[in-house]
FITILO-736283 format. One record per atom (N, C-alpha, C, O, CB): residue in one letter; x, y, z. Coordinates in steps of 0.1 Angstrom, whole numbers, plus 5000, padded with zeros to 4 digits. Atoms other than C-alpha are relative to their C-alpha. Glycine has a CB too. Layout:
// FITILO-736283
AXYZ ...
//
This chain:
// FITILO-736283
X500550065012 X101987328617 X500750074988 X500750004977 X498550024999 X499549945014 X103687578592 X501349984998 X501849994986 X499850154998 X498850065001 X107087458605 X500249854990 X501149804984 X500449995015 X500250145004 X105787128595 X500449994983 X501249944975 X498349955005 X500150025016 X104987188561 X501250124988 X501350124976 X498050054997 X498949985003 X107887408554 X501049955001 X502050004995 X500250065002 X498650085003 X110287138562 X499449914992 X500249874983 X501049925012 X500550165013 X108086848541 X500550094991 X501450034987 X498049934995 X500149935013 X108387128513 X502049994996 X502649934987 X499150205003 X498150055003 X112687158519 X500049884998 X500349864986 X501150005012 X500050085009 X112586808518 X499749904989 X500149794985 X500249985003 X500550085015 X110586718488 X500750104986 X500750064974 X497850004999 X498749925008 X113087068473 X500949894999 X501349854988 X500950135008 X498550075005 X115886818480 X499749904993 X500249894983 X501149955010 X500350115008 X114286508469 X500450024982 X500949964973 X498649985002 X500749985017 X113286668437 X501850064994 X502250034983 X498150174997 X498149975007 X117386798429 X500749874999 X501549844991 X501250115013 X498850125006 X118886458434 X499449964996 X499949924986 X500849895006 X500250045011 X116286338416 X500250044986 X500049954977 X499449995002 X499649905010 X117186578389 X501249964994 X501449954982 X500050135004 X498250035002 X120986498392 X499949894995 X500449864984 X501249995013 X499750155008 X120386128388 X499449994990 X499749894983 X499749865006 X500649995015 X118086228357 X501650004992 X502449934985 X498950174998 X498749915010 X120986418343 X501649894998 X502449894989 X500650195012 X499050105001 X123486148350 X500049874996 X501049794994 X500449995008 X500250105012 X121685908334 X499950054985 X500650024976 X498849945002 X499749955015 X121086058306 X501250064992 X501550064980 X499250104998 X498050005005 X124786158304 X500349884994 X500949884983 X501250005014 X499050134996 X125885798310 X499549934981 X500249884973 X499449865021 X500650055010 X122885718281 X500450024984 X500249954974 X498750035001 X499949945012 X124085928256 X502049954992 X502349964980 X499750195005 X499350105002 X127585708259 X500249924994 X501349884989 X500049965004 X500350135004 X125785418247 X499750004983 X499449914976 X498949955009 X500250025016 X125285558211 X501750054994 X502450135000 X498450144992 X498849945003 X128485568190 X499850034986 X499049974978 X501349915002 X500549995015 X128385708158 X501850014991 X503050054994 X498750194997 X498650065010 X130785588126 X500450174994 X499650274991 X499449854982 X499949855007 X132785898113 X500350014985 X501350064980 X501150095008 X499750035018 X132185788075 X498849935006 X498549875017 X501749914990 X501150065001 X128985698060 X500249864997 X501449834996 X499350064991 X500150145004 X128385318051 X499149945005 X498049985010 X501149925002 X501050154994 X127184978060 X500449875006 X500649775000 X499349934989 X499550104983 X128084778094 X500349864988 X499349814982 X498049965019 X500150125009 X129784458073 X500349915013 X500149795013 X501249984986 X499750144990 X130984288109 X499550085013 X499150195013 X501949925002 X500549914990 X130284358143 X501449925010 X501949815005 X498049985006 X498950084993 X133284238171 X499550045014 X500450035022 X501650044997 X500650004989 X131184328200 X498849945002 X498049944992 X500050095003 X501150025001 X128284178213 X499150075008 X499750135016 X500049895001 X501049884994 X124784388227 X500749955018 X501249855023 X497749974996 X499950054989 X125384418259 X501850045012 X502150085023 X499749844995 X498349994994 X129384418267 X500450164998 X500150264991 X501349884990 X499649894994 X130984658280 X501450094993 X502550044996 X500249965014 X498849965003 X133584878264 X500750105000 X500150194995 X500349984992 X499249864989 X136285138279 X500350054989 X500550014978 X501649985011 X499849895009 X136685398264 X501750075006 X502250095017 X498450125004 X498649985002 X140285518255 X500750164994 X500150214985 X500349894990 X499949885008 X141885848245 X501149994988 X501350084980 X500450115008 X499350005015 X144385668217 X499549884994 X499049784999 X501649995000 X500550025007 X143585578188 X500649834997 X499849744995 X500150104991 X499350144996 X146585258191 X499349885010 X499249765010 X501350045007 X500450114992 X145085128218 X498149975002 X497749875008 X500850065016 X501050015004 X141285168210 X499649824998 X500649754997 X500050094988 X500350145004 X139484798203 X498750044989 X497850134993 X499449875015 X500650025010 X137584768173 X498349975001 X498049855004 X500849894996 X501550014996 X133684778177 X499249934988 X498549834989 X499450165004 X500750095010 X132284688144 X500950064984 X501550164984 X497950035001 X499449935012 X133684748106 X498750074991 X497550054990 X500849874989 X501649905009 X131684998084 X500750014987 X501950034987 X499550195007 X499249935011 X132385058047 X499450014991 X498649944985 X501149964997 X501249895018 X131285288017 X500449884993 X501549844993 X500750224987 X500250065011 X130085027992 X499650094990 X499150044980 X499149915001 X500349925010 X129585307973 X501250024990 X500950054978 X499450125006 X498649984998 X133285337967 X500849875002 X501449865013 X500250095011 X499650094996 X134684997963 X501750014991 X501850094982 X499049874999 X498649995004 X138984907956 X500249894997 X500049815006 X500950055007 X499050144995 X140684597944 X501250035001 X501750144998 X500049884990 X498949994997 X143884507956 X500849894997 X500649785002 X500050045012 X499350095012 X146284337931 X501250015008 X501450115015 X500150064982 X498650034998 X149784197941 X500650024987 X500049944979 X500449865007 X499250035006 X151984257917 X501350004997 X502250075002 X499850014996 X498550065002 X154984107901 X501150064998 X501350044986 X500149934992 X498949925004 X158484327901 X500249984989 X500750074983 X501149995005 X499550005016 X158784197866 X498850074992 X498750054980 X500249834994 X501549945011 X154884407854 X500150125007 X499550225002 X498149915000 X500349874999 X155384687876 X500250124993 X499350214993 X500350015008 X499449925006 X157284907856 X499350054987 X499850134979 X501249945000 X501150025008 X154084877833 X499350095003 X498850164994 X499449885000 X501249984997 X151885027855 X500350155004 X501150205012 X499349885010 X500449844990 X151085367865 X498550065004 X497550024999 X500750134992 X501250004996 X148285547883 X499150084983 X499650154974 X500150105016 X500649955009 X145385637858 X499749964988 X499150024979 X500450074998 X499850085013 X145785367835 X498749925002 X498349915013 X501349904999 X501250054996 X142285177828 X499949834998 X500549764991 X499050094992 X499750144994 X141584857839 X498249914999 X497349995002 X500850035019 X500950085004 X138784587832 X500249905012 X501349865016 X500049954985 X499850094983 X137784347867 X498549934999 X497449974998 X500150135019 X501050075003 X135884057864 X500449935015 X501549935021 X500149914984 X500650064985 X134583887899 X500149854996 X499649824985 X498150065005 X500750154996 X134483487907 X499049975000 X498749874993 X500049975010 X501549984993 X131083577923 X498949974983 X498049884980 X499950225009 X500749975011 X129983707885 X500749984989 X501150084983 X499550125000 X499350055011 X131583527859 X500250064987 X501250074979 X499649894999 X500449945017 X129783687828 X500050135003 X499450184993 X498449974991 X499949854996 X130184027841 X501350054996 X502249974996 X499750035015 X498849934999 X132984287836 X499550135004 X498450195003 X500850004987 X500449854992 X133484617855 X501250074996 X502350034995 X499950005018 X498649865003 X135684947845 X500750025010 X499950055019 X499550174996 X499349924992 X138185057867 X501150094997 X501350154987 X500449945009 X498449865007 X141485277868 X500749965016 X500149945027 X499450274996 X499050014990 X144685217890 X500350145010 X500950245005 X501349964992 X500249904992 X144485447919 X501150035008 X501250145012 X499049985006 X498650024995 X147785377934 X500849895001 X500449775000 X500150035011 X498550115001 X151285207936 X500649985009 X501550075012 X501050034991 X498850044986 X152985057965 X501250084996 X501850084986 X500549815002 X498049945002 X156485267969 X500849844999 X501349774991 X501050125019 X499550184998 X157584937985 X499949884999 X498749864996 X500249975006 X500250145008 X157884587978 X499549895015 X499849925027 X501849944989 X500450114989 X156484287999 X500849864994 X500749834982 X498149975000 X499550145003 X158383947998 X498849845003 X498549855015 X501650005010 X500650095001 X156183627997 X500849854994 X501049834982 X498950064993 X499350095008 X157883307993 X500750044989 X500450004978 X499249914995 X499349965008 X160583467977 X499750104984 X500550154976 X500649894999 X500249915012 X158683657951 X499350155005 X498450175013 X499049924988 X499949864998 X158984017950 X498250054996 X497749974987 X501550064989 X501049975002 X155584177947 X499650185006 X500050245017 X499249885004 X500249844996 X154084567945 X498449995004 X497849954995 X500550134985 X501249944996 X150584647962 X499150134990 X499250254993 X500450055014 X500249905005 X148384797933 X498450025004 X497749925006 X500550004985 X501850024993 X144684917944 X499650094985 X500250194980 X499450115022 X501349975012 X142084977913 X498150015005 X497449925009 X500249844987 X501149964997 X138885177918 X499049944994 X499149954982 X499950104998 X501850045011 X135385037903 X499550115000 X499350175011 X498549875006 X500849905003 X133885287887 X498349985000 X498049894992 X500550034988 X501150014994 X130285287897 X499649835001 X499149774991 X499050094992 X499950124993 X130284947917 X498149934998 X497149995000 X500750065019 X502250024998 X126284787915 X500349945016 X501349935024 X498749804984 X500149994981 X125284697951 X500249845001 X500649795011 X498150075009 X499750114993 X125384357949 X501649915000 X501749795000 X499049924996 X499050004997 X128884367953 X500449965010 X499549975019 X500250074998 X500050004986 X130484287983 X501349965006 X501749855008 X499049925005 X498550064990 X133984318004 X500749864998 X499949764997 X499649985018 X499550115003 X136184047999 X500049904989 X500549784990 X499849955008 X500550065009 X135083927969 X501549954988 X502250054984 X498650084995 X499249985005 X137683757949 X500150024985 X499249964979 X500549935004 X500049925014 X138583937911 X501749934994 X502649884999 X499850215004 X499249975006 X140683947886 X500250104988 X499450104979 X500249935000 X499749895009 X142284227865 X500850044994 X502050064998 X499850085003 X499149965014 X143384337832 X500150155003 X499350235008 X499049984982 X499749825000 X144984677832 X500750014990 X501849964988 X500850075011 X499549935013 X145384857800 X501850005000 X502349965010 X499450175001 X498850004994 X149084887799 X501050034983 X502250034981 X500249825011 X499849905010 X149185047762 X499350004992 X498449924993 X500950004995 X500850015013 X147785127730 X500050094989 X500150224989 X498750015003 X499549955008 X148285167699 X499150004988 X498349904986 X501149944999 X501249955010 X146085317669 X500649974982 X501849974980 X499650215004 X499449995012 X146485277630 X501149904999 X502349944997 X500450134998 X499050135001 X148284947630 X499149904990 X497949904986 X500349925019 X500850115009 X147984617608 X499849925011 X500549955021 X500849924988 X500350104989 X146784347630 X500449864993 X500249844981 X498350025006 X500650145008 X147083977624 X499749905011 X500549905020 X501149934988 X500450094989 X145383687647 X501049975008 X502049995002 X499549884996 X498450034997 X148283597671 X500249865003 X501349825008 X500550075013 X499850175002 X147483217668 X500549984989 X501249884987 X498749915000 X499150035015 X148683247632 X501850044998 X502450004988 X499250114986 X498950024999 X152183367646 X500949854997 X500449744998 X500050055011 X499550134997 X155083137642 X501350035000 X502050094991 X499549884991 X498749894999 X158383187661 X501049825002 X500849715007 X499850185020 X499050114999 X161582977657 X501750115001 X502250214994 X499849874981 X498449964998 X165083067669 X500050165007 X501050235004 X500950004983 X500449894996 X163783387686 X499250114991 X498950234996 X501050045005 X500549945014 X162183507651 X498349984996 X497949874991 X500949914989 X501250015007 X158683557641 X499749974984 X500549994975 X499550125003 X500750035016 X156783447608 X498849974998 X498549925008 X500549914992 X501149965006 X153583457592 X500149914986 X501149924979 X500050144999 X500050115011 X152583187564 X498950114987 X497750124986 X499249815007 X500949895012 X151483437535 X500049924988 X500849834986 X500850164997 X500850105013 X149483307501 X500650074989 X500450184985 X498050004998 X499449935012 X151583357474 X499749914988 X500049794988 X501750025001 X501050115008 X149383227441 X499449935012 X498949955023 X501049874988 X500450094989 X148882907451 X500149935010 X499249875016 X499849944999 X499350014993 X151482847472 X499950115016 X499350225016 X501050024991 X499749874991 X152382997509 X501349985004 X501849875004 X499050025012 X498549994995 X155883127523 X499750075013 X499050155018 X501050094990 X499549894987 X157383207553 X500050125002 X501250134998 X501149995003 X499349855001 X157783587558 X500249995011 X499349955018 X499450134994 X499949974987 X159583667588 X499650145000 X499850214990 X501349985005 X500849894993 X157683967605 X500650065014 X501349985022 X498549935004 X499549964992 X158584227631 X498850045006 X498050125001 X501050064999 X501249984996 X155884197659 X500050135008 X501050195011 X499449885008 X500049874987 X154684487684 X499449935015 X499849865025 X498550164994 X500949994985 X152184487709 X499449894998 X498849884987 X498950125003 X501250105003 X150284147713 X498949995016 X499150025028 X500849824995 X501050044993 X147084037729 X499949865002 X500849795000 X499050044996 X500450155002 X145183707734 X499650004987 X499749904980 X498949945011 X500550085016 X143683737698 X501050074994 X501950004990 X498350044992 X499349905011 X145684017679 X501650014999 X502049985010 X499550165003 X498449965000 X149584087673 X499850154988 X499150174978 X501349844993 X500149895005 X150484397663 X501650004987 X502849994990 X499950135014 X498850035014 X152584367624 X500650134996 X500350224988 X499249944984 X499249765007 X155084707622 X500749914987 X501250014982 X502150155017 X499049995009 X157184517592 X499549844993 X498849765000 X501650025006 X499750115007 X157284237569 X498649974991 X498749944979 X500549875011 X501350025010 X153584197553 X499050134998 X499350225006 X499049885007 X500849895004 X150984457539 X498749944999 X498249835000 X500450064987 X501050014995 X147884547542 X498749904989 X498849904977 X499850145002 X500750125006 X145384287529 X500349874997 X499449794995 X499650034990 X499150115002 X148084007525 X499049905008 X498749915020 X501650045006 X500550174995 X146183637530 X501249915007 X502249875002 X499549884985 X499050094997 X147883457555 X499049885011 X498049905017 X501450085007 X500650154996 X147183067568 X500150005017 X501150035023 X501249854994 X500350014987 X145783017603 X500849875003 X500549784995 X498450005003 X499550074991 X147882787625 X500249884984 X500849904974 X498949975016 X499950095008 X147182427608 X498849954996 X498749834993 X500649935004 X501750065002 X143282427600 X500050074988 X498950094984 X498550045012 X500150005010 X144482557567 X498850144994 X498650164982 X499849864997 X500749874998 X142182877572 X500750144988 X501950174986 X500150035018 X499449865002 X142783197555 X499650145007 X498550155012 X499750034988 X500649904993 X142683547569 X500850084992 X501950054986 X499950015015 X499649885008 X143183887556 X500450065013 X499750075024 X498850084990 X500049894987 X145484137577 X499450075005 X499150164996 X500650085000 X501249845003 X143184407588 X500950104997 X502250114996 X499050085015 X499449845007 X143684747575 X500550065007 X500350065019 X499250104996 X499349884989 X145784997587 X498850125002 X498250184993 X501750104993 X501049974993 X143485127610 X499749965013 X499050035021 X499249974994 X500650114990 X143084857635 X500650095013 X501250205012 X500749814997 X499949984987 X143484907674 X500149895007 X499349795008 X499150075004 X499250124990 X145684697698 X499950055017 X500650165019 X501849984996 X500249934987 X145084787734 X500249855010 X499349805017 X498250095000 X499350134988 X146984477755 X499550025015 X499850135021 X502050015001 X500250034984 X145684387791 X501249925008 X501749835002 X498549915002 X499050084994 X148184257816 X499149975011 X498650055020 X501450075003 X501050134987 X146183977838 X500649995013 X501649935014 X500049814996 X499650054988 X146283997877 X498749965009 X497549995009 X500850105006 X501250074989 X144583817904 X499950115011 X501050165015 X500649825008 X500249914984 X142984077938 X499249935006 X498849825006 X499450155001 X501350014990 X140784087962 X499150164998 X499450264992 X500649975019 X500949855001 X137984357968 X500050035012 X500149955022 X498450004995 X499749914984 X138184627998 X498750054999 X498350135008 X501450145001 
//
């Protein structure tokens, strides 16, 4: 009888070890099944579905894609641009990015980098420029399409005058200035222009009345003083 119950006892010892092992090898196999992202964020796709099965690899080339994750905290757009504006642009320059999504909105950014190299597209040359949003709001979101002004100079203590009241013939600027009652041509040497402003380095002074386009308007130069700060317009996307 004591033989008896010293072999039940060995084999409910062995029982109780492979049951132990197949504990332990489940809970191995379980601990598999969690993957964790190595950057914080927020799951935007998933390319697996629950359930399926996926091999595990030791390069990073041959890896498959499980789901995308990405800091919205930290968003980029990514501007093509034209070999003829790059030479404009450099990193650090600040930049204004208005969304599709949010029409009446504008957002701050700054150019964060410059493609070395060029991409061809139906024959036009283009450089890869990515611009940061500076504190992004949340309802933002990947892919969204933008567009963006980037600073691209500025200039302080200038005369300004509307740049619809320009008027250029034979490669020559002029300006219809109020002389009495009369107005004359003065040809003008422009600077920097915008969509409203041109920047006047020569030909008229400060306070000089001159005639808006052809609605017979008047306007006064502004003062030296004024500020010209030109945007150069590109279309992105958001990362």
């Amino acid at each position: 009888e004591v033989d008896d119950l010293r072999t039940t006892y060995q084999v409910s010892q062995l029982n109780y070890e492979v049951a132990k092992s197949n504990l332990e090898s489940i809970e191995e196999d379980l601990k598999k099944t969690e993957i964790y992202s190595p950057i914080s964020g927020v799951i935007i796709s998933a390319d697996k579905e629950e359930g399926e099965a996926i091999s595990g690899t030791n390069s990073a080339a041959q890896a498959a894609a499980i789901m995308t994750v990405a800091d919205l905290s930290q968003m980029v757009v990514e501007v093509d641009i034209n070999e003829v504006d790059i030479g404009k642009l450099k990193s650090g320059q600040v930049a204004r990015i208005a969304l599709d999504a949010f029409p009446e909105e504008r957002f701050k950014g700054k150019v964060i980098s410059i493609a070395p190299y060029s991409e061809i597209t139906e024959g036009i040359v283009t450089y890869l420029v990515k611009v940061k949003v500076a504190r992004p709001k949340i309802y933002l979101k990947p892919g969204m399409s933008a567009e963006v002004e980037i600073l691209t100079a500025k200039r302080e203590d200038v005369l300004l005058a509307p740049q619809f009241a320009l008027q250029e013939k034979d490669g020559k600027n002029y300006l219809r200035i109020k002389k009495g009652k009369d107005f004359k041509q003065v040809e003008i040497k422009v600077g920097l222009i915008t969509e409203e402003f041109a920047e006047i380095v020569s030909g008229v002074k400060e306070g000089e009345e001159i005639l808006l386009g052809e609605n017979n308007k008047l306007h006064s130069i502004v003062e030296q003083g004024g500020s010209i700060m030109p945007f150069g317009r590109m279309r992105g996307r958001r990362r």
